[in-house]
N, CA and C atoms as an extended XYZ file, in Angstrom:
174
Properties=species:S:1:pos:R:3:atomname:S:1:resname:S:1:resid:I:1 pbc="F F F"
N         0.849       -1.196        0.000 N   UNK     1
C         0.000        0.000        0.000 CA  UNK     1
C         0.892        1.257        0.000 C   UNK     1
N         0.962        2.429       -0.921 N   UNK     2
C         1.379        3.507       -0.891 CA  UNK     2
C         0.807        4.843       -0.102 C   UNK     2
N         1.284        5.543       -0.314 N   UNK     3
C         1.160        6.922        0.474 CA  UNK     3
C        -0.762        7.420        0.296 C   UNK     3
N        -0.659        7.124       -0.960 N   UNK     4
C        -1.884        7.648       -1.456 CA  UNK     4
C        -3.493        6.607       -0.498 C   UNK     4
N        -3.039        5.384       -0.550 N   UNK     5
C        -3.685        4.258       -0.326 CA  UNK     5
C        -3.693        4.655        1.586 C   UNK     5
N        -2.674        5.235        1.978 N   UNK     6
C        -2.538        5.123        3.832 CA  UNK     6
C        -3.572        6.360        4.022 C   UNK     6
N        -3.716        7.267        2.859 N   UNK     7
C        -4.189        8.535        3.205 CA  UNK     7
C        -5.677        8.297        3.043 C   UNK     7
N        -6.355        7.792        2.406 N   UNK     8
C        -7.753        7.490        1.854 CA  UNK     8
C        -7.833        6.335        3.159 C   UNK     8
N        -7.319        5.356        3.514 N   UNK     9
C        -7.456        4.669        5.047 CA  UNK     9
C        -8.032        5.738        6.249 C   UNK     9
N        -7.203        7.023        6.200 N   UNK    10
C        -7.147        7.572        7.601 CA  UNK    10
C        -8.280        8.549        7.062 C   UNK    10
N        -8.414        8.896        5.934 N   UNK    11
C        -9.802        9.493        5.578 CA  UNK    11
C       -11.239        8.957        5.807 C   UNK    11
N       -10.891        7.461        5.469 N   UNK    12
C       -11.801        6.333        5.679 CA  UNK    12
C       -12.415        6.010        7.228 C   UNK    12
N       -11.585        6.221        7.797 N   UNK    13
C       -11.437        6.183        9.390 CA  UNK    13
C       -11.949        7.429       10.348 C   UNK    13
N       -11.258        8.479        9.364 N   UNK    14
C       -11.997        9.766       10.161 CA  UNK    14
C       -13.651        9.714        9.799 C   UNK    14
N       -13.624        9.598        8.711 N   UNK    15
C       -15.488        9.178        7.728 CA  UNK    15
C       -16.299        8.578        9.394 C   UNK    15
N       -15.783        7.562        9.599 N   UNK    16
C       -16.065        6.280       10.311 CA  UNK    16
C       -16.365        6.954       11.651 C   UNK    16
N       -15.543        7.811       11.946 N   UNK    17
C       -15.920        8.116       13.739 CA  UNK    17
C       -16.868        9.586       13.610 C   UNK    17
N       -16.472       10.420       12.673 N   UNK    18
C       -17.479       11.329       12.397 CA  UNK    18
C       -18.789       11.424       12.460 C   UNK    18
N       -18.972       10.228       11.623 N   UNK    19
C       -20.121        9.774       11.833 CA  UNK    19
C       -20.525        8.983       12.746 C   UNK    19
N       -19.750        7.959       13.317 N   UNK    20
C       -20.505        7.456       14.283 CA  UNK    20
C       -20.465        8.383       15.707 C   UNK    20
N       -19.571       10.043       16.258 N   UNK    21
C       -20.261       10.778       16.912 CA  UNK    21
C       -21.046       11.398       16.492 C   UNK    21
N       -21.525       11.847       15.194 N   UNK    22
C       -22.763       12.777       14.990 CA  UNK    22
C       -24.176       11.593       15.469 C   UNK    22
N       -23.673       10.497       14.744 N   UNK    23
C       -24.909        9.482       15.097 CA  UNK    23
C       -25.491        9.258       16.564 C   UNK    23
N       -24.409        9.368       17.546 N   UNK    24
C       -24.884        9.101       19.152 CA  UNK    24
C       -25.341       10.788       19.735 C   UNK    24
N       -24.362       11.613       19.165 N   UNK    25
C       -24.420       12.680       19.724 CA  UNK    25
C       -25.650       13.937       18.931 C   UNK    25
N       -25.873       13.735       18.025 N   UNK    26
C       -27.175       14.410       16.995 CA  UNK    26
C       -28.438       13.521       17.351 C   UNK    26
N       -28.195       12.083       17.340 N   UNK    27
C       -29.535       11.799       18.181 CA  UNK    27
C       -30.318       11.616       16.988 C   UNK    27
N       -30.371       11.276       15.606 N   UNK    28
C       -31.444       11.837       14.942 CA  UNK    28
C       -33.108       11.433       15.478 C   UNK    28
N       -33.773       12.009       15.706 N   UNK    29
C       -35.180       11.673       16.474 CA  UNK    29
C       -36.343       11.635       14.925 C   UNK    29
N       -36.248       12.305       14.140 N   UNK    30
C       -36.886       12.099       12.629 CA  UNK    30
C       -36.275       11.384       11.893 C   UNK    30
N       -37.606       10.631       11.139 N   UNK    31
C       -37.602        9.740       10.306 CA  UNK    31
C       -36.663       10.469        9.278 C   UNK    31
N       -36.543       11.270        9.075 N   UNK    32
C       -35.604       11.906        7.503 CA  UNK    32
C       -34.629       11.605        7.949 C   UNK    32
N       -34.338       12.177        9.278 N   UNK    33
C       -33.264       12.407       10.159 CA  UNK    33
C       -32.060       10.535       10.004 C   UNK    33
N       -33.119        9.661       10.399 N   UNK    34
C       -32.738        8.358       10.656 CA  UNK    34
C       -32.255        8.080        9.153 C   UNK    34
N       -33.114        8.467        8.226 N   UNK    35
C       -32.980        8.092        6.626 CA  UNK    35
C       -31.733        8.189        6.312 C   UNK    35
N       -31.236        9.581        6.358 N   UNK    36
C       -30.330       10.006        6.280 CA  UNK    36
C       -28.983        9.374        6.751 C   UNK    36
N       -28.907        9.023        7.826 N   UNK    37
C       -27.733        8.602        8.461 CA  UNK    37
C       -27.474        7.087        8.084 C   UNK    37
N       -28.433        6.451        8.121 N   UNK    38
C       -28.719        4.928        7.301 CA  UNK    38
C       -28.093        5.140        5.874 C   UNK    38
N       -28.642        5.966        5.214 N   UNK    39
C       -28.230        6.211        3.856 CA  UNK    39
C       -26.538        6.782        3.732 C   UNK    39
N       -26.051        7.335        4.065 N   UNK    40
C       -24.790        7.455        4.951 CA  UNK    40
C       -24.252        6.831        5.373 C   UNK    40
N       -24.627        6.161        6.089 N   UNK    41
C       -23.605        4.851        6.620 CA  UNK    41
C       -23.019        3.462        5.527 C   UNK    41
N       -24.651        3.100        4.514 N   UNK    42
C       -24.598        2.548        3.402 CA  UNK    42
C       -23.593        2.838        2.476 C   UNK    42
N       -23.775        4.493        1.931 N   UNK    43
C       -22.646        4.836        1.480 CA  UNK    43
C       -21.263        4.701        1.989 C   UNK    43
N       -20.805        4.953        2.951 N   UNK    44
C       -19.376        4.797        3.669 CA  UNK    44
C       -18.973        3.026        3.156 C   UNK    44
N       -20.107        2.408        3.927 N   UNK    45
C       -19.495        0.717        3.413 CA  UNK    45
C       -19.242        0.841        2.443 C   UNK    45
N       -19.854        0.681        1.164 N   UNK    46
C       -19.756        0.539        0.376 CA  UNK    46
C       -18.721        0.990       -0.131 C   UNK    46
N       -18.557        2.615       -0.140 N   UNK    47
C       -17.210        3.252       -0.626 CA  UNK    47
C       -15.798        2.187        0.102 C   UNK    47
N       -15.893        2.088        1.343 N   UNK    48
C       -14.739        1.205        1.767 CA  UNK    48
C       -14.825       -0.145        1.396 C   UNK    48
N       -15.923       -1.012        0.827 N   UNK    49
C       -15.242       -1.995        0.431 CA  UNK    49
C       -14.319       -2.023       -1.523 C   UNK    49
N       -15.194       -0.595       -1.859 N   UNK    50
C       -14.700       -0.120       -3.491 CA  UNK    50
C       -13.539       -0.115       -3.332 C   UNK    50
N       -13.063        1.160       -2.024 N   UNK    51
C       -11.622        1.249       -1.596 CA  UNK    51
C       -10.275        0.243       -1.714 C   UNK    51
N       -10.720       -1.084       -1.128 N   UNK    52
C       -10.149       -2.047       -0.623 CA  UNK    52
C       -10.146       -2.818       -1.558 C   UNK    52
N       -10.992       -3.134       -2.567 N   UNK    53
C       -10.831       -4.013       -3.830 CA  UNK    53
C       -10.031       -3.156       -4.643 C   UNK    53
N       -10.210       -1.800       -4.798 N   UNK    54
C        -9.615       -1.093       -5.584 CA  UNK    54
C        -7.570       -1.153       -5.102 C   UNK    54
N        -7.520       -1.693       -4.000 N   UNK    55
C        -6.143       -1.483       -3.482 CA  UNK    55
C        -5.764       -2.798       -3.359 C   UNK    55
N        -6.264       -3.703       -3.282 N   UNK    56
C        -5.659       -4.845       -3.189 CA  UNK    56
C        -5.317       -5.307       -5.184 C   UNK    56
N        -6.220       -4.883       -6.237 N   UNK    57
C        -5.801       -5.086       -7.587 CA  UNK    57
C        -4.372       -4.074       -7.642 C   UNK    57
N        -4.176       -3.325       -7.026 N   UNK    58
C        -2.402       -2.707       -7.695 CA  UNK    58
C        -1.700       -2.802       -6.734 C   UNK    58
């Protein structure tokens, strides 16, 4: 893994706790609210498993 690959990790990671304090600490109490963060979180997986296939082919 290169420089580029350690940096998108710790991006990946900051993603990861960001959200999981807005999630405990925002509380969302609305349904949009919940949508949202679900939909968000979906996205993050996903982007990190793209990530990780994308880094393990080079």
């Amino acid at each position: 893994m290169d420089k580029k690959g350690v940096i998108v990790s710790a991006i990946e990671c900051l993603l990861f706790i960001i959200y999981f304090v807005l999630y405990v600490f925002w509380n969302p109490s609305t349904n949009i609210g919940k949508a949202v963060m679900i939909i968000v979180g979906v996205l993050l997986i996903i982007w990190s498993i793209l990530t990780k296939r994308y880094w393990k082919k080079n």
